[in-house]
C-alpha positions, 0 to 999 in steps of 0.5 A: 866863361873861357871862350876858345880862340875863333880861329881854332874853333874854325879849324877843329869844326873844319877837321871834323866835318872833314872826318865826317864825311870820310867816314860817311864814305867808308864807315867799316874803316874803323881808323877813320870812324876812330878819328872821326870820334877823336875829332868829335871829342875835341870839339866837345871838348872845345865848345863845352857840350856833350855830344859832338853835334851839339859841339858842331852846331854850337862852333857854327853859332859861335863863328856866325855871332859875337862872342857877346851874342853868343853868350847872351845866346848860351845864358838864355838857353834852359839848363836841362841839369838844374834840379828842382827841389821840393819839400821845406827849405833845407834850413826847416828840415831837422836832423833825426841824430839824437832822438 
């Protein structure tokens, strides 16, 4: 797994929080509220997640640890999209082509 540079995760993490609290000050302003969510996406981007506090909490949690840490970290966290197969092994299923 590719990590990005700390350095850049801090600046990107700093830019949105900076973003974030613009637009808590003014959320009608859709030039800021726009740039906010530009900010969030890149840090999803960036740290692999799919929701921009997701993304935030994990550059939090990447700047604290090692990258070691941080990955131990990522690989004993279950992962929502791995499906659970029920029925026979797919090599006991037969195909119905033929019959």
């Amino acid at each position: 797994m590719l990590l990005p540079a700390k350095a850049e995760v801090a600046r990107q993490l700093r830019r949105y929080r900076a973003w974030e609290r613009r637009m808590l000050a003014s959320p009608a302003d859709r030039a800021v509220r726009s740039t906010f969510e530009d900010s969030g996406y890149t840090l999803c981007v960036l740290m692999g997640k799919r929701c921009a506090r997701e993304a935030a909490d994990a550059a939090e949690r990447y700047l604290r640890s090692s990258v070691i840490a941080y990955l131990q970290e990522q690989s004993d966290l279950p992962h929502a999209s791995a499906a659970v197969r029920r029925g026979p092994p797919r090599s006991a299923e037969r195909s119905t082509a033929g019959r």
